[in-house]
C-alpha positions in Angstrom: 48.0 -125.0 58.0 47.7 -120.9 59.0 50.0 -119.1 57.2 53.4 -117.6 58.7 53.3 -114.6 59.0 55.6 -111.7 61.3 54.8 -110.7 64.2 55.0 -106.9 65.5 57.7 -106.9 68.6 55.9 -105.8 71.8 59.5 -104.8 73.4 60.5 -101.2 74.7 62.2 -100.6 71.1 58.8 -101.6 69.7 57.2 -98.9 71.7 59.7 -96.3 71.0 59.6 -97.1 66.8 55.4 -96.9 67.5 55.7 -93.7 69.1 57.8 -91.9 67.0 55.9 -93.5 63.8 53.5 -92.0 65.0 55.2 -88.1 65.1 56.8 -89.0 61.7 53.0 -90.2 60.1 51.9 -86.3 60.7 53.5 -86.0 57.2 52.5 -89.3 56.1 55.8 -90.8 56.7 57.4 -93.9 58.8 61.1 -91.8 59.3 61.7 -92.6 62.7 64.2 -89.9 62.8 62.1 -87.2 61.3 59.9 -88.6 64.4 62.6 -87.8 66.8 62.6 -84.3 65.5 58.8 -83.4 65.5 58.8 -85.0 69.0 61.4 -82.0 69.5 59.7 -79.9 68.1 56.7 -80.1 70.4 58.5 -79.2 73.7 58.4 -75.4 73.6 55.0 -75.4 74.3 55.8 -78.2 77.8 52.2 -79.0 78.5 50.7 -79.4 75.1 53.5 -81.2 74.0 53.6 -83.9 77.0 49.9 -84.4 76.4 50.8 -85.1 73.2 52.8 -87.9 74.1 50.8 -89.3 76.7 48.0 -89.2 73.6 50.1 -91.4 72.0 50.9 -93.8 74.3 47.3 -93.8 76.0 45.9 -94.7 72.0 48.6 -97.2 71.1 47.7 -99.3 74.9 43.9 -99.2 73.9 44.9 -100.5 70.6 46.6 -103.6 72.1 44.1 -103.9 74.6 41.4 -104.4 72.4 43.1 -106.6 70.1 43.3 -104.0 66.8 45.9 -104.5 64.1 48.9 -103.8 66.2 51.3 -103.8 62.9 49.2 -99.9 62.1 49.7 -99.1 65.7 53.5 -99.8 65.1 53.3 -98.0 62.1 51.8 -95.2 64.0 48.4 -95.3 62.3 46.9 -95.2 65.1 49.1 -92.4 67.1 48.7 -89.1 65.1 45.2 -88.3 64.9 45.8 -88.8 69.6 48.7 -86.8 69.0 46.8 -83.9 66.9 44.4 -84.6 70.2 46.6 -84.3 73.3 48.2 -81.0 71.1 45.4 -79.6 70.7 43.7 -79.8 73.5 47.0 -78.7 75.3 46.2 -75.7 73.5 43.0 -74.8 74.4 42.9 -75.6 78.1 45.2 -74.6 81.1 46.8 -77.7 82.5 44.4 -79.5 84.6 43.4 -83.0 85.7 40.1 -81.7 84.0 42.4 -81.5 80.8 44.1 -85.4 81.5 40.7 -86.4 81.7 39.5 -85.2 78.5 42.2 -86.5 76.5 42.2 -89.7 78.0 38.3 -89.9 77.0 38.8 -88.2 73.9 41.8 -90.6 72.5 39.2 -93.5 74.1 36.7 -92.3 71.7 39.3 -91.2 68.7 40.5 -94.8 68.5 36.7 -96.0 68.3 35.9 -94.0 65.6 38.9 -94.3 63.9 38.8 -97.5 63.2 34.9 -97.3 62.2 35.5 -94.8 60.0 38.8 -96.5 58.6 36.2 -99.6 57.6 33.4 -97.5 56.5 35.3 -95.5 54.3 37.8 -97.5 52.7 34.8 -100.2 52.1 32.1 -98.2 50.5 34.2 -95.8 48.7 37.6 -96.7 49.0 38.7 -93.4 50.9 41.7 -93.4 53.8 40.1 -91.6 56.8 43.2 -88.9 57.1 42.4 -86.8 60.2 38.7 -87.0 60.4 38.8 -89.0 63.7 40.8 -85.8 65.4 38.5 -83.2 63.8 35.1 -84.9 65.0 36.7 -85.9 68.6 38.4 -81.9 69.0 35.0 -80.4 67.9 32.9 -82.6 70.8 35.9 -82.1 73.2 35.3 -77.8 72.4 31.5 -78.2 73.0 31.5 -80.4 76.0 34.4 -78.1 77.6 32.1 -75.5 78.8 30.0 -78.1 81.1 32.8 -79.6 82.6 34.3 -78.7 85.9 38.0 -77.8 85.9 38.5 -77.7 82.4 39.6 -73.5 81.7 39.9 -72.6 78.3 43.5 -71.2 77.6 43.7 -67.5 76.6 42.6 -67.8 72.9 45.2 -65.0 70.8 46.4 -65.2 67.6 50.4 -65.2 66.8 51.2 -61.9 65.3 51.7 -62.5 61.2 55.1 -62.5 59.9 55.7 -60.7 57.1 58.3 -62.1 55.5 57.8 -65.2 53.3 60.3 -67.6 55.0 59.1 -66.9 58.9 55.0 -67.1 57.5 56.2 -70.9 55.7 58.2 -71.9 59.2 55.0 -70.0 61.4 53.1 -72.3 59.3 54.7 -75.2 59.6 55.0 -75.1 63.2 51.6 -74.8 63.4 50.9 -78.4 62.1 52.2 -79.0 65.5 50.2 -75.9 67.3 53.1 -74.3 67.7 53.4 -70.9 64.7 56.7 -70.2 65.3 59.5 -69.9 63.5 61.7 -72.1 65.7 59.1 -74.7 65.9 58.7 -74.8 62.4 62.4 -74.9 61.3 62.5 -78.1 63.4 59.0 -79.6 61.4 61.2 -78.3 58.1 64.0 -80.2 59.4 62.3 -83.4 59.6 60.2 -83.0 56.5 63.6 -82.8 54.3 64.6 -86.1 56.5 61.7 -87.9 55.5 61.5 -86.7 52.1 62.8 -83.8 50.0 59.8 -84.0 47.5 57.2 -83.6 50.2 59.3 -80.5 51.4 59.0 -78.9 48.0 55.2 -79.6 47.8 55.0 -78.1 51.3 56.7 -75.1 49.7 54.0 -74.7 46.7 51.1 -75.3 49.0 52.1 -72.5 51.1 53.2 -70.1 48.0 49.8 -70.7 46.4 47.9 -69.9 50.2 49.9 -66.6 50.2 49.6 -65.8 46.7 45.7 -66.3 47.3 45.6 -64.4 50.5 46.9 -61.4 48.9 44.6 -61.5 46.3 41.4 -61.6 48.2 42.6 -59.6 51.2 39.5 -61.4 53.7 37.9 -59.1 55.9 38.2 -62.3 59.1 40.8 -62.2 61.4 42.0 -65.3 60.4 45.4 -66.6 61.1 47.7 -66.5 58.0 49.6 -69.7 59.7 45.8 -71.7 60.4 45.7 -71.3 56.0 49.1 -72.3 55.2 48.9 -75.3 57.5 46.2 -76.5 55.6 47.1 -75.8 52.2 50.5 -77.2 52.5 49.4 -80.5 54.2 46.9 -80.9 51.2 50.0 -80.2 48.7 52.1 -83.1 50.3 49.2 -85.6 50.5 47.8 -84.9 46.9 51.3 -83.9 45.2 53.4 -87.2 46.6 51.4 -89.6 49.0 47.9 -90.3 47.2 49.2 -89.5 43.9 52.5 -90.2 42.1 55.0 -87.1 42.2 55.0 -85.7 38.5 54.6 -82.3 37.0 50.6 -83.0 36.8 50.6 -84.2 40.7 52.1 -80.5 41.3 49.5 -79.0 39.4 47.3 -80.7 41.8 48.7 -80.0 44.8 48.4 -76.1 44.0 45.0 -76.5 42.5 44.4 -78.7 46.2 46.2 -75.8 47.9 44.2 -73.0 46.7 40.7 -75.2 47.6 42.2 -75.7 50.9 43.1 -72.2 51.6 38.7 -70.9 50.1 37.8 -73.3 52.8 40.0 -72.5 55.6 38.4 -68.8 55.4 34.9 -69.9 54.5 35.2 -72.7 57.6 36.7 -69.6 59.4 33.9 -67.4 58.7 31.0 -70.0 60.0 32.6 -71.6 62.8 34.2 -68.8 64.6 30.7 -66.8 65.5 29.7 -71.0 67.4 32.8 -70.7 68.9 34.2 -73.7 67.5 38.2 -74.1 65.8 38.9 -74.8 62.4 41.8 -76.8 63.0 42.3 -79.2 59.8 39.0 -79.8 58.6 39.8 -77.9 55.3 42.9 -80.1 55.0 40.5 -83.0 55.2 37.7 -82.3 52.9 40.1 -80.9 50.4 41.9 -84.4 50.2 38.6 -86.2 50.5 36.7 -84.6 47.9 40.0 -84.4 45.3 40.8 -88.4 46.0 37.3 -89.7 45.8 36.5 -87.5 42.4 39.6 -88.6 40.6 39.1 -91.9 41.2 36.0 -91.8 38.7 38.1 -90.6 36.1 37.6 -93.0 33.2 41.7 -93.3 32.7 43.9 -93.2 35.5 46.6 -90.7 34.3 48.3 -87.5 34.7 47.9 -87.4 37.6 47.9 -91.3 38.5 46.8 -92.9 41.7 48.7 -94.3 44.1 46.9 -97.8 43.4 49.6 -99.5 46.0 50.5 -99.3 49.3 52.2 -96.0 49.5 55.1 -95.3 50.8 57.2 -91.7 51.0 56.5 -89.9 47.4 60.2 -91.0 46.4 59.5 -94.5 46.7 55.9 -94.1 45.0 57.5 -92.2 42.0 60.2 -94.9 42.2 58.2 -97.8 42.5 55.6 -96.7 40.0 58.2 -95.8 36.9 60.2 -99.0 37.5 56.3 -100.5 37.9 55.7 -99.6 34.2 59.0 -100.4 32.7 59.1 -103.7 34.2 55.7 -104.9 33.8 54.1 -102.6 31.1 52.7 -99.3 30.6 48.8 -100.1 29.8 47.7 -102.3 32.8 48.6 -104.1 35.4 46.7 -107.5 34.2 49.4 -109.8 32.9 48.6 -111.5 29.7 50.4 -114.3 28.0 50.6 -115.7 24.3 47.2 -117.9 23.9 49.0 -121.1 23.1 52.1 -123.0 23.7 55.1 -123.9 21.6 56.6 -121.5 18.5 53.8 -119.6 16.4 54.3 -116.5 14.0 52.8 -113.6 14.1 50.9 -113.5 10.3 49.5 -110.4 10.8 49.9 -107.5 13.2 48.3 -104.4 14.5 47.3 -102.3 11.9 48.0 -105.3 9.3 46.9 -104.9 5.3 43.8 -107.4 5.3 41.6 -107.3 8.2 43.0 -105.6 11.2 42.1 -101.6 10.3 39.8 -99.1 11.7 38.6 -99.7 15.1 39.5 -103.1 15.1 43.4 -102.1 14.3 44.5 -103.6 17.7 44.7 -107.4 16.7 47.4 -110.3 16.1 46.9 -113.1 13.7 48.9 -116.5 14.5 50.0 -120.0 12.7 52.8 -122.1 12.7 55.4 -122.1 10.2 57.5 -125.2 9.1 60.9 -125.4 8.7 60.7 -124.6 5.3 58.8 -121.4 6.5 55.0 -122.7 5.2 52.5 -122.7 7.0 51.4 -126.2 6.0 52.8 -129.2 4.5 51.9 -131.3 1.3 50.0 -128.5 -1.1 48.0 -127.0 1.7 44.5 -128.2 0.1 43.6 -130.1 3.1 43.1 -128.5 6.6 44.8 -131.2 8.1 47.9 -129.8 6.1 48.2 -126.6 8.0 50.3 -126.9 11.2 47.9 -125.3 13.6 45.3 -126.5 12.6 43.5 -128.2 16.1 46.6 -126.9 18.1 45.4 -125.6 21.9 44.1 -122.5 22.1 45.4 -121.4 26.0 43.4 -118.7 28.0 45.9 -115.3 28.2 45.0 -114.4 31.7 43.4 -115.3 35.0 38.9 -114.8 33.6 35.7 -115.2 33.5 33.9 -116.6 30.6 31.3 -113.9 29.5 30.7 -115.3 26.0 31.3 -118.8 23.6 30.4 -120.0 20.3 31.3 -123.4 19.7 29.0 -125.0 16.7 30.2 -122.8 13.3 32.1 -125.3 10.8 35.1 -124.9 9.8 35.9 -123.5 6.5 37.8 -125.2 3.6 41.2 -123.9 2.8 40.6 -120.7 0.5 37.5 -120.1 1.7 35.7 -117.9 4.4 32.2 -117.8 5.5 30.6 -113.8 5.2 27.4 -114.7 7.9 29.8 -115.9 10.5 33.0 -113.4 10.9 34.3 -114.2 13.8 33.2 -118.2 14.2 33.9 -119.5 16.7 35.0 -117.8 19.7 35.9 -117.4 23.4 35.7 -113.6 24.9 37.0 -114.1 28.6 36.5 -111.0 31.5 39.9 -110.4 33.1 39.1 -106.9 34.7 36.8 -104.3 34.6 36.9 -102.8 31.2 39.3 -105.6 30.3 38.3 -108.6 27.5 39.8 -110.9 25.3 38.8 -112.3 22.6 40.5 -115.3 20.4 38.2 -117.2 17.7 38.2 -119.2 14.0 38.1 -122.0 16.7 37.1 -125.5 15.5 33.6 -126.5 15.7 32.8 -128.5 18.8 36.6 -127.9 20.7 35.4 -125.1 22.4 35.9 -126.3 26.5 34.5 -123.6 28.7 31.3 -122.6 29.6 30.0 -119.3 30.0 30.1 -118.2 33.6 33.0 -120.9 34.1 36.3 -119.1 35.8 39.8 -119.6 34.1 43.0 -119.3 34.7 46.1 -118.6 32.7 46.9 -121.3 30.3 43.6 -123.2 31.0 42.6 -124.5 27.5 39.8 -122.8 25.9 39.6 -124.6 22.5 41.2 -125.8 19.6 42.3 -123.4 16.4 40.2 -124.2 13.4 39.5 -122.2 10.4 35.8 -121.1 11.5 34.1 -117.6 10.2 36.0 -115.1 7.9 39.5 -117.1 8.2 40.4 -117.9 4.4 43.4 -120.4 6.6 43.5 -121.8 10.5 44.5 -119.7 12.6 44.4 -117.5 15.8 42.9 -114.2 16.1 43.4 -111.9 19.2 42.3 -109.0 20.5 41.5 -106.9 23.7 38.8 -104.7 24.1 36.7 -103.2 26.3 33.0 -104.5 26.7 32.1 -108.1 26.2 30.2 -107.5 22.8 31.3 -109.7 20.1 33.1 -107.5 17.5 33.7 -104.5 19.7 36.7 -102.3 18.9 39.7 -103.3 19.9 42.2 -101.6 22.4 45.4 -101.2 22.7 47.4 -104.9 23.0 50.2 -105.3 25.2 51.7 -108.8 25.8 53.9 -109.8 28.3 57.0 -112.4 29.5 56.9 -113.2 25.8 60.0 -115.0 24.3 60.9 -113.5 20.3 63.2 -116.3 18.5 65.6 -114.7 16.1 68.1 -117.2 14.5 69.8 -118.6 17.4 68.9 -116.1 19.8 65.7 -115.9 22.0 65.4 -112.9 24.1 62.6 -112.8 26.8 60.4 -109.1 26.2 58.8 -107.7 29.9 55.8 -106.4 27.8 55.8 -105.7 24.2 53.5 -106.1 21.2 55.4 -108.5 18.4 54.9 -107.5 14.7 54.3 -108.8 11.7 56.4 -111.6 11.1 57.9 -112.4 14.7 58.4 -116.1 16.0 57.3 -116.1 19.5 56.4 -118.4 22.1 56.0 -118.5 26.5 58.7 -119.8 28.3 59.1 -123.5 28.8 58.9 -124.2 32.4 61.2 -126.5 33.7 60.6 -128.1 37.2 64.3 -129.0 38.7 64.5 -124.7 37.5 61.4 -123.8 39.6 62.3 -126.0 42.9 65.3 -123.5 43.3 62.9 -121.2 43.9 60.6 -122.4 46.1 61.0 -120.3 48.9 59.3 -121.9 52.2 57.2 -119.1 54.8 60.2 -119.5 57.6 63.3 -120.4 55.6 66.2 -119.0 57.2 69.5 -117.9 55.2 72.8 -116.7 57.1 74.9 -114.8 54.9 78.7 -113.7 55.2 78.2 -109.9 53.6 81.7 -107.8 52.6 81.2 -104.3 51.4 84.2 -103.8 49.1 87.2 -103.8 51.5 86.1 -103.2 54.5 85.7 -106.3 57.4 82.8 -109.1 56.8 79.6 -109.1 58.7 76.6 -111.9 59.0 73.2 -110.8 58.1 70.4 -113.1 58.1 67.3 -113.3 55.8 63.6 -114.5 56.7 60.9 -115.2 54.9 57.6 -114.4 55.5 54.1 -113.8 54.1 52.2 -111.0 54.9 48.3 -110.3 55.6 48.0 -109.9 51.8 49.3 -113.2 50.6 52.1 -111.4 49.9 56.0 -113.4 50.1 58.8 -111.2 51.6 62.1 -111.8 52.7 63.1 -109.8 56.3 66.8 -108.7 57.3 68.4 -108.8 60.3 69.2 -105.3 59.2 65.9 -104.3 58.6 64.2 -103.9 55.5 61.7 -106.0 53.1 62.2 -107.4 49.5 58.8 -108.5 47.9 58.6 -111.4 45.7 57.0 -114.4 44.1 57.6 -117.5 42.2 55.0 -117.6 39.3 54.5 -120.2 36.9 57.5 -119.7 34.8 59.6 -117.4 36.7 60.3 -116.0 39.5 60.2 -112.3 40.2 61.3 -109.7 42.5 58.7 -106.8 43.0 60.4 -104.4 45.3 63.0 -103.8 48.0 62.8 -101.7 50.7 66.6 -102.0 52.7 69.5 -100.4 53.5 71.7 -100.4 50.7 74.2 -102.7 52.4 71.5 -105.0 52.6 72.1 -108.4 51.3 68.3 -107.6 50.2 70.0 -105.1 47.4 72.0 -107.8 46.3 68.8 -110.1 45.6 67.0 -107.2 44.3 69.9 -106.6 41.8 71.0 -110.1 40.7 67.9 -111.6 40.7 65.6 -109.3 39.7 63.6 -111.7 36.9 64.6 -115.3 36.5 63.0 -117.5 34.0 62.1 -121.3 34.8 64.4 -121.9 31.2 67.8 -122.4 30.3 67.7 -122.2 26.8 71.5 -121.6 24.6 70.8 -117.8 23.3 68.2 -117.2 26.0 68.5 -113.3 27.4 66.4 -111.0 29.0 66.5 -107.0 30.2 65.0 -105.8 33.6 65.5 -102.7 35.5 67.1 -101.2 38.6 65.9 -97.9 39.6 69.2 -95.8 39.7 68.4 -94.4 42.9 69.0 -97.6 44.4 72.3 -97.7 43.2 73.6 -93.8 44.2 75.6 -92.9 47.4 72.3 -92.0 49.8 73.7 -88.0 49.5 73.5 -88.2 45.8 70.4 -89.7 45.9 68.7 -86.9 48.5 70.0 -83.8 46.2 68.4 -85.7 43.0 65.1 -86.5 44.7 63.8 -82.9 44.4 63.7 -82.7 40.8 63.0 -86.2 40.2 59.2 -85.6 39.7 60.8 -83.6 36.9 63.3 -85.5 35.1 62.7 -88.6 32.7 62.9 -92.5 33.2 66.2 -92.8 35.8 66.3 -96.8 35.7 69.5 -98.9 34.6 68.5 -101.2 31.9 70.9 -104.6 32.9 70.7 -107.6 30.2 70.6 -111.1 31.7 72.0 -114.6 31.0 71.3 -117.5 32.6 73.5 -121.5 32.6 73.4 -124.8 34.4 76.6 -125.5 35.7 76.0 -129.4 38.0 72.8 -128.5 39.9 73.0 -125.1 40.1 72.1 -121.9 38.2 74.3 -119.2 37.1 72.9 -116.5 36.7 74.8 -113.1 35.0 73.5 -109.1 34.7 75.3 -106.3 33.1 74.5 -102.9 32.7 76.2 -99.7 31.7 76.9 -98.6 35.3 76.9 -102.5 37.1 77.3 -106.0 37.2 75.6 -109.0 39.1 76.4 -112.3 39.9 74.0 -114.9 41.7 74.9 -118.9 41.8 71.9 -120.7 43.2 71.7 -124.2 44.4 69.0 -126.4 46.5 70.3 -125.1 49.4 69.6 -121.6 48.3 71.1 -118.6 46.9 75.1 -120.0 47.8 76.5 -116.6 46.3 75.4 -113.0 45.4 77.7 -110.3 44.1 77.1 -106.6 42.6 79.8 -104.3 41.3 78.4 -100.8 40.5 80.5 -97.3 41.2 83.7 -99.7 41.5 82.3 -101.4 44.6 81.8 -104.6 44.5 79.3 -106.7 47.4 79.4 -109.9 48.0 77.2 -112.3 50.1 78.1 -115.7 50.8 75.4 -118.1 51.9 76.7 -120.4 55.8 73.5 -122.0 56.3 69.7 -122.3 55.4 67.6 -123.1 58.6 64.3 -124.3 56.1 60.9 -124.3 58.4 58.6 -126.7 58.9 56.1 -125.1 56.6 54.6 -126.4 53.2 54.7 -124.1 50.4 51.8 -121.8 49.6 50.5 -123.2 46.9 47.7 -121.7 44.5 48.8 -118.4 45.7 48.2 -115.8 42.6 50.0 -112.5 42.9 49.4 -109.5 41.1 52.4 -108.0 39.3 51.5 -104.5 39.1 50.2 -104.2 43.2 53.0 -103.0 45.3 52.9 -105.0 49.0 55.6 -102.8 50.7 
């Protein structure tokens, strides 16, 4: 059966949302509002600015005429490199049928190449085509002007330079719009700040860097002060919040981005002038391209780290990637599990006295201890005696099997075997870069083949006492080539359950030391059915927001084109999630905060497929989900500045009849969700004294099977 999936509204309020997407994607952004206002700002020059909008609507009816993705049309994907087209070309000529003509051929042609380049680039290199289509299709439209009839160039002057600092930035900012003036541009401002404060700031440093460089080399060109600030401060936004994640090293790049930006604009300048041709934002273009595509090689993605999700406005990227790292782990987004079931010990750690030193510091040693804290029973002379010995060996993570031994004995008891060290072993591929490694497995258990896939949990073999092992055990590492006995790196387990005493507290990613009982979660099926979430479930909710009157929302559920579960509002808004193998977990939300989507996101963050007396977990909440929204704009500024701002909130979960209770409690809030087979029957949050509560009326479940098999990575955002 197809997947479920939503479907784009083709309505009049579809159209509007497109268009304005499409003003509002200028600055990489979906604001409908801060569309509204670039629309705006586009009137004072009448005739550019309504062949910019009949660009727009001219590309977004070819788009559903030839059958292209209609959800990046609505997302106006599609609509700003026609817009940049109709502008420009609004520009250049004096209004004319000649000039309708050539935008409706040009936008013909725009959305052609577009989408070529879109697949040509994003598949061979993994590059977004930015404004490329407009800067090809402008450049032909320039040439081919002078041989056709009726199309008159426009009086070609330059706006006078504005000395001051303040009307250059706005003169500049207009000009994204071909429009340097001041008025034009304190609109652009006005919906920049709308759609996000950071990418106003980074706007700010591109253009202080342009000027700064300007008045350093003085050029002899005429060139426009406003045509280099436009291009160095688009390059600031894109490399300082959109491609990479706002930090202080992002803003490093943005000026360094800036300042190549502003060399090319008067090199470009320079050449092109003298063929007659405009410079538009080619240097904006080739700045990004070259500074994306070169990063990418780096051989560690950090400081300054890729956007390596969908992005969204640089708050939500810097959002979404520190609550990304706290939630799921700093070192990579490939989730790896203990390598066995049930309650083993951790005999020796990283950097452990005996064997795991030096380059191969990164390690864990496992066993099982007995009750009376041995690792074996009787006198331990037998292998038989020791508790793991022929216990499952499990593999950590979704793999490939690059190398097995299978065939070196076993050792006895007190002894080790110096030709041999590692035994027998198992070293699966999980990523690029990314191995594991667990051996001493018996001889002959080994299961897999080399070239075989895994997946997580799939047994390998069974622990023996093979190679340098004076005892059975385990031995893990990670490392970074395939070659038996390469150095280790750094280790970093996840969703793994610590047993102290009584308690057992669930870790989102840690690495257990010496002497730590630890063990996965203990899936329990009646636990996992409540979270089985069908494609095209319906839930009607009674929402109150602290005392004010109640309202009915309702929740969908759909999958997306990349196999990715969301639930929809009536409200509007997404919340990303899945149910894994032994838990089910919320990835992000993107909602009004009066969203019943907040209140999943909140209460239900991580649940565990175990109720277990003792059992707790932490999670996160980024904080700026849970401020007033004019809080949250004044902090956004200096949030590329400031440390971790996540609420840690400590969970607890019990069984009360057939449904799940399950409590959260932070310093600054408190959640309450009681889920049932019917669904989520009741979710509450109190945080800043306001407490929200949604009450489930019905759940409408679809006539759709479950997706089954369906792997999802933790670490890739879908929003």
């Amino acid at each position: 059966m197809a997947p479920v999936t939503a479907t784009p509204r083709r309505g009049l309020r579809w159209l509007v949302d497109a268009v304005l997407a499409s003003y509002a994607q200028v600055f990489f952004s979906e604001a409908r509002l801060a569309g509204l206002v670039l629309l705006l700002a586009t009137v004072f020059a009448p005739w550019a600015g309504l062949l910019g909008l009949g660009a727009v609507l001219w590309a977004i009816a070819l788009v559903r005429v030839a059958h292209f993705n209609l959800e990046r049309a609505g997302r106006g994907l599609y609509g700003f490199n026609a817009l940049f087209l109709g502008l420009a070309l609004g520009t250049w000529f004096e209004p004319s049928a000649g000039a309708v003509l050539a935008v409706a051929l040009g936008v013909a042609g725009l959305v052609l190449l577009q989408v070529s380049l879109e697949t040509a680039l994003g598949y061979y290199l993994g590059l977004p085509s930015v404004s490329l289509p407009f800067v090809v299709v402008a450049h032909l439209a320039w040439l081919a002007s002078a041989a056709v009839a009726g199309l008159s160039p426009a009086p070609a002057t330059l706006p006078a330079a504005d000395a001051s600092f303040w009307g250059g930035y706005l003169a500049s900012l207009g000009a994204v719009f071909f429009q340097p003036t001041w008025l034009a541009g304190a609109l652009v401002l006005l919906a920049l700040v709308l759609s996000s404060r950071i990418a106003a700031l980074l706007s700010l440093v591109g253009y202080a860097v342009a000027m700064g460089l300007l008045a350093v080399v003085h050029p002899s060109v005429a060139v426009a002060p406003a045509l280099v600030g436009l291009n160095a401060l688009l390059v600031a936004v894109a490399l300082g919040g959109i491609w990479f994640v706002p930090q202080g090293s992002s803003f490093v790049l943005a000026a360094v981005g800036a300042a190549l930006a502003s060399v090319l604009t008067l090199a470009l300048w320079g050449a092109l002038q003298p063929l007659g041709l405009p410079v538009v934002v080619l240097p904006f273009n080739l700045s990004v391209l070259l500074a994306v595509y070169a990063l990418r090689q780096r051989l560690r993605d950090a400081a300054p780290k890729t956007v390596d999700f969908v992005a969204g406005s640089p708050e939500v990227n810097l959002v979404y990637y520190r609550t990304r790292v706290a939630r799921f782990g700093r070192l990579r987004t490939t989730r790896l599990a203990l390598p066995f079931s049930g309650r083993w010990t951790v005999t020796q750690g990283v950097d452990g006295a005996h064997t795991h030193t030096g380059l191969w510091r990164h390690a864990l040693d496992f066993e099982v201890l007995g009750p009376d804290g041995r690792a074996f029973k009787h006198q331990g002379a037998e292998l038989r005696d020791y508790h793991c010995y022929r216990l499952p060996v499990l593999a950590p993570a979704d793999g490939r099997v690059v190398k097995v031994v299978r065939d070196v004995p076993d050792n006895p008891p007190g002894q080790r075997n110096p030709t041999d060290p590692w035994g027998n072993l198992v070293v699966l591929e999980h990523a690029p870069g990314l191995y594991s490694l667990v051996c001493h497995l018996a001889p002959g258990s080994v299961d897999v083949a080399e070239g075989q896939g895994v997946r997580q949990g799939a047994r390998l073999g069974l622990c023996g006492n093979s190679g340098r092992s004076f005892v059975p055990h385990l031995h893990l590492q990670l490392q970074a080539s395939p070659r038996v006995g390469a150095p280790t790196v750094e280790l970093e387990l996840h969703d793994v359950a610590t047993v102290t005493g009584d308690a057992v507290t669930l870790a989102r990613a840690c690495t257990p030391g010496e002497g730590a009982q630890v063990r996965n979660l203990e899936r329990r099926d009646d636990l996992a059915r409540l979270f089985d979430v069908r494609v095209g479930t319906r839930w009607r909710f009674e929402v109150r927001d602290g005392a004010g009157a109640p309202r009915v929302e309702e929740v969908t559920a759909h999958l997306d084109l990349l196999n990715n579960l969301f639930l929809e509002s009536s409200l509007g808004g997404r919340l990303y999630f899945d149910s894994l193998a032994r838990q089910f977990v919320v990835y992000d939300v993107q909602a009004p905060r009066r969203s019943v989507l907040a209140l999943v996101h909140a209460a239900l963050l991580r649940v565990p497929y175990e109720v277990a007396d003792g059992l707790s977990w932490d999670d996160v909440v980024p904080r700026r989900h849970l401020r007033p929204a004019a809080l949250a704009w004044l902090t956004d500024a200096a949030a590329p500045f400031l440390g971790d701002d996540e609420e840690l909130v400590r969970f607890t979960s019990e069984l009360r009849g057939d449904a799940l209770v399950v409590r959260g409690a932070g310093r600054g809030l408190e959640t309450y969700a009681r889920l049932s087979p019917r669904g989520p029957l009741e979710l509450t949050l109190t945080s800043g004294g306001v407490t929200r509560r949604a009450t489930l009326l019905e759940p409408t479940h679809a006539e759709v099977e479950p997706q089954a098999g369906r792997i999802a990575d933790a670490g890739v955002h879908a929003g």
